[in-house]
C-alpha positions as CSV (number, residue, x, y, z in Angstrom):
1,X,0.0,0.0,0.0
2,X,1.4,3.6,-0.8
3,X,2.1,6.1,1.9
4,X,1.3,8.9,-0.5
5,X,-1.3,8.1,-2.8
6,X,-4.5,7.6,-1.2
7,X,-8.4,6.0,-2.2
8,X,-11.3,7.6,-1.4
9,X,-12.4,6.1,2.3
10,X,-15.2,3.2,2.2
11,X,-16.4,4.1,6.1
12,X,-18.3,7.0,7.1
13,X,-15.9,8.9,9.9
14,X,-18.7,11.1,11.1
15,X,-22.6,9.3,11.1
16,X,-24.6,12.0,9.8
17,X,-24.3,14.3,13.1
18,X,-25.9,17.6,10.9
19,X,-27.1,16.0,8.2
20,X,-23.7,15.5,6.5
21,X,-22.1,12.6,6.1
22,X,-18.0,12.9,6.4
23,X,-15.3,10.5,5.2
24,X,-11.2,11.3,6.5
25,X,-8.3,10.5,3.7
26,X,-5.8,8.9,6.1
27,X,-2.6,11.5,6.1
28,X,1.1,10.2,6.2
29,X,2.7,10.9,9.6
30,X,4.9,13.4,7.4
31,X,1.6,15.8,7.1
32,X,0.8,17.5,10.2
33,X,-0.4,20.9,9.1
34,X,-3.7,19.9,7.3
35,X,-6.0,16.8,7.0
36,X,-8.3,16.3,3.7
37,X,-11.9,14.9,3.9
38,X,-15.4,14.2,1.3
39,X,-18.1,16.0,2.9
40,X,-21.5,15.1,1.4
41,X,-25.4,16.5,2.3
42,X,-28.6,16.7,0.2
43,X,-30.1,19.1,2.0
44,X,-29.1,21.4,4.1
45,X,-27.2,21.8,7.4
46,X,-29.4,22.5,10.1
47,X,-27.0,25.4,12.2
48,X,-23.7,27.9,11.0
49,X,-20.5,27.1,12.0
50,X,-17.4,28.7,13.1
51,X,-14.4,27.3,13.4
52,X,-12.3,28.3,16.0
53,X,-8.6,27.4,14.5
54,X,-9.4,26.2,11.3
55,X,-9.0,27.9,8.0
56,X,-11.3,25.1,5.2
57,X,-11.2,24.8,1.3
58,X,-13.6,23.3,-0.5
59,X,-13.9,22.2,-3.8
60,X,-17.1,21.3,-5.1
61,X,-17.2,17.5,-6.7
62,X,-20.7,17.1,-7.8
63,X,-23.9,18.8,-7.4
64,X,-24.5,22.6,-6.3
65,X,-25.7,24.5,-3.3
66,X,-25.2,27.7,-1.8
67,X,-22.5,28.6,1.1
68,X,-23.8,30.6,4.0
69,X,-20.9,33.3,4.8
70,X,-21.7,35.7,7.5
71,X,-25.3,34.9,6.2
72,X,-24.2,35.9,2.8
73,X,-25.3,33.4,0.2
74,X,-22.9,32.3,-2.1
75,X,-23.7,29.9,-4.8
76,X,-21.2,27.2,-5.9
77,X,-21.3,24.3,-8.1
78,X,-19.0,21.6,-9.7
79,X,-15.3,22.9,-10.1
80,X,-15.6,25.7,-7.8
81,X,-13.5,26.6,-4.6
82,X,-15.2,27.9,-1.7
83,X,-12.8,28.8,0.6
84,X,-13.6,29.6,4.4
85,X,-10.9,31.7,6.9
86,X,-11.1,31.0,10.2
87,X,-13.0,32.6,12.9
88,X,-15.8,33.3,9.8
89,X,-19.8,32.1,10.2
90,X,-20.6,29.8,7.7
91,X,-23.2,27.1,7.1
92,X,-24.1,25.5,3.3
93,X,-27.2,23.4,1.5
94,X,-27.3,21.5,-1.6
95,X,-28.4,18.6,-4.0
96,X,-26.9,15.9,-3.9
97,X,-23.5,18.2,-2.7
98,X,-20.0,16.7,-2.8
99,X,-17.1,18.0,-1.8
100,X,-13.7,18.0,-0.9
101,X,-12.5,19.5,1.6
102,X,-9.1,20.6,3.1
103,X,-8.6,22.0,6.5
104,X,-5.4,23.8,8.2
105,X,-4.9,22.7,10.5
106,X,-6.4,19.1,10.8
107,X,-9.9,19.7,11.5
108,X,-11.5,18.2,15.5
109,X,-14.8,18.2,16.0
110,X,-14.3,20.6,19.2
111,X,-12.9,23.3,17.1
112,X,-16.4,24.2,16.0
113,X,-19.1,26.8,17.6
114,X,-22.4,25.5,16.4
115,X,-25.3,28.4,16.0
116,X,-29.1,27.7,15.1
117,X,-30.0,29.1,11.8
118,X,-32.8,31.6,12.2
């Protein structure tokens, strides 16, 4: 097995905890600054997030949707790149949405604030 070419993951990492279903790339020990995931929904994520160390890159795989940032929407659909600073409010719906995503640094669950969407 290579140490730096990896498949897409079979197994869900996250179960569907907003509506989104999240599979980690493993990372080689060598790569400590960022960690990659697929992020998929069909639909749309039930609160904004903020993440509190995290800057996150997305690009869009299939589908399309709209991006929440600081409640402005943002359309996006296949090929784009949605990118996300750190410390900004963000939340996202779409059909059938897939999407890579990057994170710097690796992204922890309890790096995120969590608000209800009004």
């Amino acid at each position: 097995m290579s140490t730096h070419v990896f498949g897409e993951p079979d197994r869900l990492s996250v179960e569907a905890k907003l509506g989104h279903q999240i599979r980690h790339f493993p990372s080689p020990s060598e790569l400590t600054n960022s960690n990659h995931l697929i992020v998929e929904i069909d639909g749309q994520l039930p609160v904004s997030l903020v993440q509190k160390e995290c800057d996150f890159v997305y690009y869009i795989l299939e589908g399309k949707g709209t991006f929440y940032i600081n409640d402005r929407p943002e359309p996006c659909a296949h090929d784009n790149l949605v990118v996300i600073p750190k410390g900004t409010k963000f939340s996202y719906e779409g059909s059938s949405l897939r999407m890579l995503l990057s994170s710097t640094p690796p992204w922890h669950a309890d790096q995120e604030l969590a608000f209800d969407n009004d």
